[in-house]
N, C-alpha and C positions, 0 to 999 in steps of 0.2 A: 483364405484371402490370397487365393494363387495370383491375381492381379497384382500385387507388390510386395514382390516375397525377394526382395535386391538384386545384385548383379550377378549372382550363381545361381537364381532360384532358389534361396534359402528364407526360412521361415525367423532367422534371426534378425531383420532388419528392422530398426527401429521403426519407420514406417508401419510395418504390420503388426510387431511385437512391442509395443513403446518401455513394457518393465524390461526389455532384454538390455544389457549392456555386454555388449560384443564388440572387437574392434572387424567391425565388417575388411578392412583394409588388410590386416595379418591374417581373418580367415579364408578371406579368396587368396591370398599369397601361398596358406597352406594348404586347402583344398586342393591345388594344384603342384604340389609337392611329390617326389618319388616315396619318399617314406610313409605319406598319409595315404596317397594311391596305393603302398603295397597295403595296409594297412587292411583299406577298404576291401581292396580284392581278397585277403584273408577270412575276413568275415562275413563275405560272402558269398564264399568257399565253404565256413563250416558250416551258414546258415543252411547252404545247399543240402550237406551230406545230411544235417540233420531233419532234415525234410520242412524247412522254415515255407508253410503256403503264406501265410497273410503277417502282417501288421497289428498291430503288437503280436509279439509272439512271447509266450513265456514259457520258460523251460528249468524244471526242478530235476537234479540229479540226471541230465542227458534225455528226462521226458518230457513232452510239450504239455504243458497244461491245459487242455479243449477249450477251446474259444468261449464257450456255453459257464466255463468256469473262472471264467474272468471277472465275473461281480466280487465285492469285496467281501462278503462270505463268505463265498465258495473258494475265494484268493486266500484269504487267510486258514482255512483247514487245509488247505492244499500245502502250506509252506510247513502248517503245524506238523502235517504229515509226515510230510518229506524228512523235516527235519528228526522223526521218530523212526523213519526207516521204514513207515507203511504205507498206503495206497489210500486217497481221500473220495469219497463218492460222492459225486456234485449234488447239490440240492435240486430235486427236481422242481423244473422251471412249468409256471402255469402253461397251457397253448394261449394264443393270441387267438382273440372273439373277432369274425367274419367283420367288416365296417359297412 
């Protein structure tokens, strides 16, 4: 609903999100803040070095977890993994039938 997403282009305004309780007024005050701007530019500095292409990105132990492994199966052996110190093999995904 990019049509009415408030006065920063933010997805928190009541308008578009009606369960969010945000005070829109302190958050365009800090958005535009030195500290929340260095903030930003940090983390998208590390996103950078760690090779962050897309949205969501998820990342166990400094490795991206493959977009393909993002369902919640494949999400949950991947963390079980991690967290054992091994390596999780996604479940292979059907192809998609011609429409």
């Amino acid at each position: 609903m990019a049509h009415c997403c408030g006065s920063k282009g933010n997805a928190l305004d009541p308008i578009c999100c009606p369960h969010a309780r945000c005070d829109l007024a302190k958050f365009d005050k800090d958005i535009d803040s030195e500290p929340i701007a260095e903030a930003i530019k940090a983390d998208q500095e590390e996103g950078t070095k760690l090779g962050v292409q897309n949205t969501p990105s998820i990342f166990l132990n400094d490795t991206e977890v493959p977009p393909a492994s993002l369902d919640p199966i494949d999400l949950r052996a991947a963390v079980e993994s991690a967290l054992r110190g091994t390596v999780a093999t996604p479940t292979p995904k059907p192809e998609k039938l011609p429409q």
